[in-house]
C-alpha positions as CSV (number, residue, x, y, z in Angstrom):
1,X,3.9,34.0,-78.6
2,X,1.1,36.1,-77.6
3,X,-0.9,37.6,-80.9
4,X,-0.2,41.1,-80.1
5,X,-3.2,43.0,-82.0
6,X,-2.4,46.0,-79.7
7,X,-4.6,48.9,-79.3
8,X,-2.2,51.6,-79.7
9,X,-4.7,54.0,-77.6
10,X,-4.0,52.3,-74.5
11,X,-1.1,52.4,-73.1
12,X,0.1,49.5,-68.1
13,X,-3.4,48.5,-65.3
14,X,-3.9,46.6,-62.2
15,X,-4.7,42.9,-61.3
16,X,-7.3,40.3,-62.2
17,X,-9.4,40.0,-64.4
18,X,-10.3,37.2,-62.8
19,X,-13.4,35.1,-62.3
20,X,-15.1,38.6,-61.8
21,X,-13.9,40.3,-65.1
22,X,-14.9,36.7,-67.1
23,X,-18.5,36.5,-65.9
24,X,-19.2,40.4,-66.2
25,X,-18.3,41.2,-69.9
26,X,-19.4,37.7,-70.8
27,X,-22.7,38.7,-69.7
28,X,-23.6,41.1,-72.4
29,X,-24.9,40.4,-75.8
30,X,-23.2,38.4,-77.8
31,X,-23.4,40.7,-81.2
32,X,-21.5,43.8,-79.3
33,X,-18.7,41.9,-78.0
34,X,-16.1,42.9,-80.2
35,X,-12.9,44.6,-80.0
36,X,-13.9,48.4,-81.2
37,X,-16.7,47.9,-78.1
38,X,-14.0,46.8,-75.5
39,X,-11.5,49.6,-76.9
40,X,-14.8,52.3,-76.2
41,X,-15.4,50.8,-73.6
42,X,-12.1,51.0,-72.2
43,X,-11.2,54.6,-73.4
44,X,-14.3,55.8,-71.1
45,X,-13.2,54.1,-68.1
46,X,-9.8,55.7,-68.5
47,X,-11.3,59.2,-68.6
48,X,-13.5,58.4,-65.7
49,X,-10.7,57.3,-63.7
50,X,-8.7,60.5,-64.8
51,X,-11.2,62.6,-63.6
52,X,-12.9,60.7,-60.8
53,X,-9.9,60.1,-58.8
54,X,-7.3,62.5,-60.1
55,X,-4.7,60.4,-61.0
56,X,-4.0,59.9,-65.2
57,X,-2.6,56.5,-66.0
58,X,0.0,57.4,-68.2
59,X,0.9,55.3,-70.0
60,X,-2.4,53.5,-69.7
61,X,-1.7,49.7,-70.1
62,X,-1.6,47.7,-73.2
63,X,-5.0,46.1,-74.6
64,X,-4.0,43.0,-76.7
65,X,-6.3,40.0,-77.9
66,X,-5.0,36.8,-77.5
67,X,-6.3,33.2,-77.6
68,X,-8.5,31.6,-74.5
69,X,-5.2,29.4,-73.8
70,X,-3.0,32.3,-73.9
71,X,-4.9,34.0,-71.1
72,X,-5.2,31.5,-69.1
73,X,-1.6,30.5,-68.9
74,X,-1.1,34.0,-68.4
75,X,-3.6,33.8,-65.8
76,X,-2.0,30.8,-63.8
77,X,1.3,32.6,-63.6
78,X,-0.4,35.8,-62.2
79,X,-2.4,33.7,-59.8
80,X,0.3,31.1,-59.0
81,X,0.8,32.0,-55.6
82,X,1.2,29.0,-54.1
83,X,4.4,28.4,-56.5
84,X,3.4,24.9,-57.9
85,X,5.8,23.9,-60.9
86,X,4.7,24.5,-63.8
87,X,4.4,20.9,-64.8
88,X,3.0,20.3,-61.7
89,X,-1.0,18.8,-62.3
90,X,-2.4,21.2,-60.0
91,X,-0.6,24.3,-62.2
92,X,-2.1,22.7,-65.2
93,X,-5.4,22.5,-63.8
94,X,-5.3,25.5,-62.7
95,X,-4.2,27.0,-66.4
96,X,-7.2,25.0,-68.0
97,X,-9.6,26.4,-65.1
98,X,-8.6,29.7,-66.6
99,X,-8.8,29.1,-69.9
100,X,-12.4,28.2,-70.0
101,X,-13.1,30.7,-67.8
102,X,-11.3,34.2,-68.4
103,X,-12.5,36.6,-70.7
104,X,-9.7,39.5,-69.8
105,X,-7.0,39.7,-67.5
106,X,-4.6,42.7,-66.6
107,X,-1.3,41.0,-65.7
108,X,0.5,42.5,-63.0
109,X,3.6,40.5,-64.5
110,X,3.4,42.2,-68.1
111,X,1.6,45.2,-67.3
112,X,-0.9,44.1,-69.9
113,X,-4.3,43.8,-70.6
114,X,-4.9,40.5,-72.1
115,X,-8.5,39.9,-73.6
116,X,-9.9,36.5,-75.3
117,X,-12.8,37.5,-77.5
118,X,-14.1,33.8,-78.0
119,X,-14.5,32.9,-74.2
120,X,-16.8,35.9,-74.1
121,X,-19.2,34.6,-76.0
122,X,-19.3,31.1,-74.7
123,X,-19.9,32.4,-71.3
124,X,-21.8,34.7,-72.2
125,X,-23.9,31.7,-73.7
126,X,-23.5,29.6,-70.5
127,X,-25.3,32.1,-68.0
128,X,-27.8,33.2,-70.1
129,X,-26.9,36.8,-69.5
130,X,-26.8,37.7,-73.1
131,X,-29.7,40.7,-71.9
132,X,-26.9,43.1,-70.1
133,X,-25.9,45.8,-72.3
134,X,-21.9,45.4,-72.5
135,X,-21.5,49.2,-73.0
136,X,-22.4,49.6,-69.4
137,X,-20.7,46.4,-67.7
138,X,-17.7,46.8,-69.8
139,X,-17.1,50.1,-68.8
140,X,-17.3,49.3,-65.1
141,X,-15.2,46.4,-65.1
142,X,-12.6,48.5,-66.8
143,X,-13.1,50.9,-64.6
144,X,-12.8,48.8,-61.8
145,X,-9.4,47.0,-63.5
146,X,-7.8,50.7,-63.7
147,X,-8.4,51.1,-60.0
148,X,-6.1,48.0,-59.5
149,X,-3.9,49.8,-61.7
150,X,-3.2,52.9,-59.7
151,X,-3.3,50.5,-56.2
152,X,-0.4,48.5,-58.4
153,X,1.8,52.1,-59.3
154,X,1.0,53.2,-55.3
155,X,1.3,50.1,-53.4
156,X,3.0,47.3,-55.4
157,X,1.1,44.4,-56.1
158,X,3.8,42.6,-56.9
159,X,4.7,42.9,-53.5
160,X,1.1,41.8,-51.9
161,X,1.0,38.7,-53.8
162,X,4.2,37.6,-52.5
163,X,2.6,38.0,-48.9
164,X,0.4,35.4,-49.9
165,X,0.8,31.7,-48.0
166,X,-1.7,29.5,-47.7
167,X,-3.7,31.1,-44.6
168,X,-3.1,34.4,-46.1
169,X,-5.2,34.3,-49.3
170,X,-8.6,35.5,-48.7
171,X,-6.1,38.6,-46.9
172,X,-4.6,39.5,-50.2
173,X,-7.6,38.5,-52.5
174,X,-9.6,41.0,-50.8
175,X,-7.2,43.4,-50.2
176,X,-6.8,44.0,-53.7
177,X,-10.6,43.3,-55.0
178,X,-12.1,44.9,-52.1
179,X,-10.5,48.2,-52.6
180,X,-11.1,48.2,-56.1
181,X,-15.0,47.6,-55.4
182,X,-14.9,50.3,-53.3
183,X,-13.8,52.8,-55.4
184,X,-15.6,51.6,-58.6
185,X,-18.8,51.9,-56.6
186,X,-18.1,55.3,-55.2
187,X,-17.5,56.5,-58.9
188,X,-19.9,54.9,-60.5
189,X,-22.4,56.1,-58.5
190,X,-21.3,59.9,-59.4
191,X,-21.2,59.1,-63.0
192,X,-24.7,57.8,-63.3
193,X,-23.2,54.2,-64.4
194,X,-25.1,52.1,-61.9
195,X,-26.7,50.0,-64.1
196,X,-23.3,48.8,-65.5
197,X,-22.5,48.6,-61.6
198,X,-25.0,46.4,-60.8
199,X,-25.1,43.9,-63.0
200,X,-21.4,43.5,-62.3
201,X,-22.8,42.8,-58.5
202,X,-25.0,40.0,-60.3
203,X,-22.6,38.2,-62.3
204,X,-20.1,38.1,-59.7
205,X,-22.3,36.3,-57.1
206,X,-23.1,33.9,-60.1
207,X,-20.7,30.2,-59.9
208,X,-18.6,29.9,-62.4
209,X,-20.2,27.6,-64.6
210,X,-16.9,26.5,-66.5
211,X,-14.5,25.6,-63.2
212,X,-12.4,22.2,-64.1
213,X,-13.7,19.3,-62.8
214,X,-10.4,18.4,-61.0
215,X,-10.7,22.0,-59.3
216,X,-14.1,21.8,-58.9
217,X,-14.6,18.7,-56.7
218,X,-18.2,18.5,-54.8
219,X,-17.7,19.5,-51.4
220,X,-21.3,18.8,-50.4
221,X,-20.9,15.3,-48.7
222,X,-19.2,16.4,-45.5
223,X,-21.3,15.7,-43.1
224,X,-19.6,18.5,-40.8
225,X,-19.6,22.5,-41.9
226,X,-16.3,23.4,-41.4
227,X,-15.4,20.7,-43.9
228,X,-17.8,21.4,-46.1
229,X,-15.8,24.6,-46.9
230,X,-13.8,24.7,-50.1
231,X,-10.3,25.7,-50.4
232,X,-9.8,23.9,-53.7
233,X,-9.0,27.5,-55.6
234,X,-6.7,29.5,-54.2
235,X,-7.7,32.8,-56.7
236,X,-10.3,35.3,-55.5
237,X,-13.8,34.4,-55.0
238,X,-17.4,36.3,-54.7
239,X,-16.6,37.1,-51.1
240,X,-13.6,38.8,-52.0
241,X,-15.4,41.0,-53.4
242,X,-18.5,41.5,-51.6
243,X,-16.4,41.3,-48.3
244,X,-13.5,42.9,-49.0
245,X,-15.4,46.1,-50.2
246,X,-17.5,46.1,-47.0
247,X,-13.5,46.0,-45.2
248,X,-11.4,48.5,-47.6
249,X,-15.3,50.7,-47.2
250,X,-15.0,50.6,-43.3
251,X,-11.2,51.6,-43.4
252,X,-11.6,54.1,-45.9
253,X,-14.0,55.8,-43.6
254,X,-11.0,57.1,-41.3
255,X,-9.3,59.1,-44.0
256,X,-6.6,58.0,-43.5
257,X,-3.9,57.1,-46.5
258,X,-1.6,55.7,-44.2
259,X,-4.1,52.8,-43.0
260,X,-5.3,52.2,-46.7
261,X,-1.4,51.8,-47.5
262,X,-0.8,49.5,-44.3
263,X,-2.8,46.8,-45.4
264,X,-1.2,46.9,-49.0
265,X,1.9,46.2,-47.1
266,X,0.4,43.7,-44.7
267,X,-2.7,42.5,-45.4
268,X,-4.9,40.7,-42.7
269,X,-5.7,37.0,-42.5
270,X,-8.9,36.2,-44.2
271,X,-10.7,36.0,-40.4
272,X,-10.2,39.8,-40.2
273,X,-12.0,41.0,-43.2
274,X,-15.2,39.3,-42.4
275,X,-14.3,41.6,-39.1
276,X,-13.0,44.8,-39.7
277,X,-14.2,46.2,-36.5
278,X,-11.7,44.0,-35.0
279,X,-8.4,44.8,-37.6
280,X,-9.6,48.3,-36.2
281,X,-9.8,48.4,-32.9
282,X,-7.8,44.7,-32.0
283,X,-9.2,44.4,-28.1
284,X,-12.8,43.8,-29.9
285,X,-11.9,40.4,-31.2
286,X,-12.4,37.0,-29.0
287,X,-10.0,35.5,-27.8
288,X,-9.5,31.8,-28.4
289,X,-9.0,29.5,-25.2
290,X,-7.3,26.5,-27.4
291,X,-4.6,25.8,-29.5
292,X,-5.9,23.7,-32.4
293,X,-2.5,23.2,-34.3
294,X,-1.5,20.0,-32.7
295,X,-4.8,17.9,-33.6
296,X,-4.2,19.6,-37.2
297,X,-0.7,17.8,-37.7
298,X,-2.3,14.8,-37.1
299,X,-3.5,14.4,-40.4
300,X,-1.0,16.3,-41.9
301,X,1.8,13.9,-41.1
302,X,2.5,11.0,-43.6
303,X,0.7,13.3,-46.4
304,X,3.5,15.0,-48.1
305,X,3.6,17.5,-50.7
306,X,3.2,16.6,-53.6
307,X,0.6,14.4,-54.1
308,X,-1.0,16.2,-51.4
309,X,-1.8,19.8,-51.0
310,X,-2.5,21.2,-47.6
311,X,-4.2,24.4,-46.6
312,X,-4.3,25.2,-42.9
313,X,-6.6,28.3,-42.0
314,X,-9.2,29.6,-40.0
315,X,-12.5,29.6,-40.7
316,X,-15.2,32.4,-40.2
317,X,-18.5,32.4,-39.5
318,X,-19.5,33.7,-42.6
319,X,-18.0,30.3,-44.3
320,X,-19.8,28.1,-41.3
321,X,-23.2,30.4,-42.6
322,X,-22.6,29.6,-46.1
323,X,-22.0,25.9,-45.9
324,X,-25.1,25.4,-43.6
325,X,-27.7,25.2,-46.3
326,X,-30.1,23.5,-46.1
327,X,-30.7,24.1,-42.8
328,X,-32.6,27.8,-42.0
329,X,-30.7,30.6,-40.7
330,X,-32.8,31.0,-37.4
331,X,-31.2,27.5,-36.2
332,X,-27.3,28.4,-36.9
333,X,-27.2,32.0,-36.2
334,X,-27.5,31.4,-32.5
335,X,-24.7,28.8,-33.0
336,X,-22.8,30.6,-34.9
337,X,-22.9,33.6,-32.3
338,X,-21.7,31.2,-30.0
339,X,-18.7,30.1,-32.0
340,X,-15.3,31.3,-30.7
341,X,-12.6,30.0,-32.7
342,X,-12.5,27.6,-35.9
343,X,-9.3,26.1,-37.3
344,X,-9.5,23.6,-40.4
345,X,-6.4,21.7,-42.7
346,X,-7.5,20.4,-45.8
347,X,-5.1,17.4,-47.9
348,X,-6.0,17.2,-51.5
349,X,-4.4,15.1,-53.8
350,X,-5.8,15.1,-57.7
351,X,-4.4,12.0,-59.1
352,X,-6.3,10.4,-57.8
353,X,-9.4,12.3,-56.3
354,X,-9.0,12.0,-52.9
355,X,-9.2,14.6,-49.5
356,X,-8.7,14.6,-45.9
357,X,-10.1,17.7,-43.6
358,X,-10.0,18.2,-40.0
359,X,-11.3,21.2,-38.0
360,X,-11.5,22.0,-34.2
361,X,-14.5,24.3,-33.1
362,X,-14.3,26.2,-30.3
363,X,-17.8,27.5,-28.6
364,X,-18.7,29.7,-25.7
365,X,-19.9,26.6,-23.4
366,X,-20.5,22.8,-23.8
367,X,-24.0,23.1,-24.5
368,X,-23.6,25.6,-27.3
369,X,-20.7,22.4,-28.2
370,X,-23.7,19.7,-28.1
371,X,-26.1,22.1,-29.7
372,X,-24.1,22.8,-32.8
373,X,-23.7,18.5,-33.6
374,X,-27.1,18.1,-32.5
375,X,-27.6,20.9,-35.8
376,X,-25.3,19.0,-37.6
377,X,-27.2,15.6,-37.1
378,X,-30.4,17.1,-38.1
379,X,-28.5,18.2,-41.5
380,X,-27.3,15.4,-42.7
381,X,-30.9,14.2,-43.9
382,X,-31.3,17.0,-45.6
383,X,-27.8,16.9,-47.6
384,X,-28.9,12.9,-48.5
385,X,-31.6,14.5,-50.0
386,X,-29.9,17.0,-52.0
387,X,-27.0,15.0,-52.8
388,X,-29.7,12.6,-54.6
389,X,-31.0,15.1,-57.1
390,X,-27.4,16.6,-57.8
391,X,-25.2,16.1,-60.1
392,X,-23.4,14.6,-57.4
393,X,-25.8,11.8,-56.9
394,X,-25.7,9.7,-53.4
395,X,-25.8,5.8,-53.8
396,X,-25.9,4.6,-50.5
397,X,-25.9,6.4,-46.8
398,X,-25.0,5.2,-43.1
399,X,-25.2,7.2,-39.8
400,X,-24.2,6.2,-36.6
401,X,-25.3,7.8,-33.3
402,X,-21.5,8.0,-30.9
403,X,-21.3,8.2,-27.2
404,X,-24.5,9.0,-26.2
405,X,-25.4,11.6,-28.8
406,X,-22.0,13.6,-28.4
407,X,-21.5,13.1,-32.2
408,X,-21.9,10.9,-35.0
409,X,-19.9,9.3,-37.6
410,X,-21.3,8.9,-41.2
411,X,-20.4,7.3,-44.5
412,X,-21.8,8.1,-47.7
413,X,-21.0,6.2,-51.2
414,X,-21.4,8.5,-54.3
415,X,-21.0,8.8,-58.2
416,X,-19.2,12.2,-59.6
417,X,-18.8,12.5,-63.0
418,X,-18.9,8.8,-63.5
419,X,-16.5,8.5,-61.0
420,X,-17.5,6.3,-57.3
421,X,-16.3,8.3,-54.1
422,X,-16.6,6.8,-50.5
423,X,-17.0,9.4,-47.9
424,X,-16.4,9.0,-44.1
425,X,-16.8,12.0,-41.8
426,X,-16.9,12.4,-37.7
427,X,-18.4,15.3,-35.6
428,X,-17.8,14.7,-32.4
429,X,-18.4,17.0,-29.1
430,X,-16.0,17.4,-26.0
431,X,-16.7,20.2,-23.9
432,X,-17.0,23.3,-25.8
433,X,-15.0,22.0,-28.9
434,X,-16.0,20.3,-31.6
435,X,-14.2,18.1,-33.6
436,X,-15.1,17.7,-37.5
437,X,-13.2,15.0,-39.7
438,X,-13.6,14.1,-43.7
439,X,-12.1,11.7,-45.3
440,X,-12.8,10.7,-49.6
441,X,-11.3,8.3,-51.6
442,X,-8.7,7.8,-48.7
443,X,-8.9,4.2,-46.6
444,X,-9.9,4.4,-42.6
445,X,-11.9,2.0,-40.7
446,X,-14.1,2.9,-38.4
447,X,-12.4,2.1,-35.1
448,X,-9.6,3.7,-36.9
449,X,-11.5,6.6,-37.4
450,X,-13.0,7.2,-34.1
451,X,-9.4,7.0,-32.6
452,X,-8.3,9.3,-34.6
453,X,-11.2,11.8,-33.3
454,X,-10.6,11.2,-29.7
455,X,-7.0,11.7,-30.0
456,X,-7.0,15.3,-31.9
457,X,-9.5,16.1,-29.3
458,X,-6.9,15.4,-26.9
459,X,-4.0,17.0,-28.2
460,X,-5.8,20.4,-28.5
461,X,-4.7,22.0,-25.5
462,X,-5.6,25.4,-23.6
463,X,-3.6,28.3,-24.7
């Protein structure tokens, strides 16, 4: 049972507070984080909303104070979109993952919001950000809570989450974050509360410091960039945020209810809201020459669910960007410019660690093809490096040049957490595509491998 220390003043508000609502009020000083400073807190963001955007919550949801485990269970269920049992591993890691790292949730399930005083103060200790005045940041995340609220009471977000699938949740994530942001920003700004607003923008860009382990798995050693991208969490993340404002911003500049209501209703595959000139105006966006799906299956097949997990989805360039460090932005932009089309499935089984990616690149021309491996070759040095001062530390690494420099295959043998992981990955070239493979903790040879390769290139076939 939930400890129900209500706070009779607040009467239902709108999703997550998720990873973004944790590292925000966990920022400020320790000493103020109590529960008269989150009820103050929480009475001025409902009179700010009231005012600012015209519409009263009445009843305002629920604040209640309940144990770190309570929220995160909460949590899971709220987030469980993928529809995992509940005794399933992945659920439970998922419930632990929230536990340690929650501070507050508003639970579109109970209409709620659920706060856990001591994980504010443990993550508050964790980032050092014990020098943001909670006053300020509490107020804005509340504020930015009770936007979700009216979004839920308008649009339903009941019924968004249950659009999610597992190429749709970056669409519904920022959907619902992004629109929020949006609206917390533009009232903020009129109410002076900017400081509050941008230390929010801090924390949120901040990694979450207490993300379980079996969530958490490095996704450094991939060799290739596409799968070197994470799906392992499928809860909003800082681009959510940062992105889906700058998409739910661009939309709300038509004035038009009817569009902000649309994607509520439908909301666009994760691709389109690094784009939203192209969920505008559709005859903007490239058009992919191939269809990657068939070299996807390959993988796929023999790899059922459970033990594995698969999430097929597209990739954007602003992933690609992100997963190029350490390499300097003036040698992938031009690549990335080039890029046309990326598709990516990703297997991952916890018990035991293990993962299997494959990705299909599609470029403008063959040399833009030959120029992004040539990229990724140069890379892979520089990830060695890194991967022997992490916490992730490299043991051993092998490269081999293939075909006459159209790709290379590379193994890497590692130590996480006292745990050994073998890594084998391909980037191969043919034509304008590019193949990317990874493969950890799971058995291939290397002819094995390299067959593997030349048949998904093979099988991807013009559209």
């Amino acid at each position: 049972m939930l400890d129900r220390r209500t706070a009779p003043l607040f009467p239902p508000l709108g999703p997550a507070f998720t990873a973004l609502a944790t590292l925000a009020l966990a920022s400020a000083p320790t000493a103020q984080l109590d529960e008269a400073a989150v009820r103050a807190a929480y009475a001025e963001a409902l009179v700010a909303v009231a005012e600012g955007l015209g519409t009263p919550l009445e009843p305002a949801p629920s604040l209640v104070f309940v144990s770190p485990f309570e929220l995160g269970r909460q949590a899971a269920l709220d987030v469980h979109w993928l529809e995992y049992p509940e005794e399933s591993f992945f659920f439970q890691a998922m419930e632990q993952h929230y536990s340690a790292s929650l501070i507050a949730l508003y639970s579109w399930r109970t209409k709620e919001i659920l706060v856990a005083l001591p994980t504010w103060h443990s993550i508050a200790r964790r980032l050092g950000r014990e020098d943001i005045p909670t006053p300020d940041t509490a107020r804005v995340l509340l504020l930015h809570e009770l936007v979700h609220a009216l979004d839920d009471r308008q649009h339903s977000i009941e019924a968004l989450v249950h659009c999610f699938d597992e190429e749709g949740t970056g669409g519904v994530s920022s959907v619902v974050e992004g629109h929020a942001q949006h609206q917390t920003r533009r009232l903020t700004a009129s109410l002076g509360w900017t400081v509050g607003f941008e230390a929010l923008l801090a924390i949120v860009e901040a990694p979450d410091p207490a993300r379980a382990p079996e969530i958490q798995d490095s996704f450094a050693e991939p060799i290739g960039l596409a799968t070197a991208c994470d799906a392992g969490n499928p809860g909003p993340g800082p681009h959510s945020y940062r992105d889906g404002e700058r998409f739910m911003a661009a939309l709300s500049a038509r004035n038009d209810p009817a569009l902000i209501a649309s994607v509520f209703r439908n909301p666009p595959e994760a691709e389109a809201i690094f784009h939203p000139e192209w969920f505008l105006d559709p005859a903007t966006r490239p058009v992919a020459r191939f269809e990657a799906e068939p070299a996807l299956e390959l993988v796929v097949e023999g790899r059922p669910e459970p033990p594995w997990f698969n999430w097929p989805r597209t990739l954007t360039r602003a992933q690609l960007r992100a997963a190029a460090e350490p390499l300097p932005s003036a040698r992938i932009e031009p690549l990335l410019e080039s890029l046309q089309g990326a598709r990516m499935v990703e297997l991952v089984s916890f018990h035991p660690r293990r993962r299997v990616a494959l990705a299909v690149l599609e470029f403008d021309d063959e040399a833009s093809a030959h120029a992004y491996v040539a990229a990724v070759h140069e890379r892979n040095p520089l990830l060695d490096e890194r991967l022997r001062r992490g916490p992730t530390r490299l043991l051993a690494s092998e490269s081999v040049e293939l075909e006459g420099g159209r790709g290379f295959w590379s193994a890497k043998h590692l130590e996480d957490r006292g745990e050994t992981l073998d890594v084998t990955s391909i980037v191969l070239a043919s034509g304008p595509l590019v193949l990317e493979t990874n493969f950890r903790n799971e058995a291939i040879t290397p002819t094995a491998h390299l067959a593997l390769a030349h048949e998904a290139l093979r099988v991807v076939r013009p559209r």
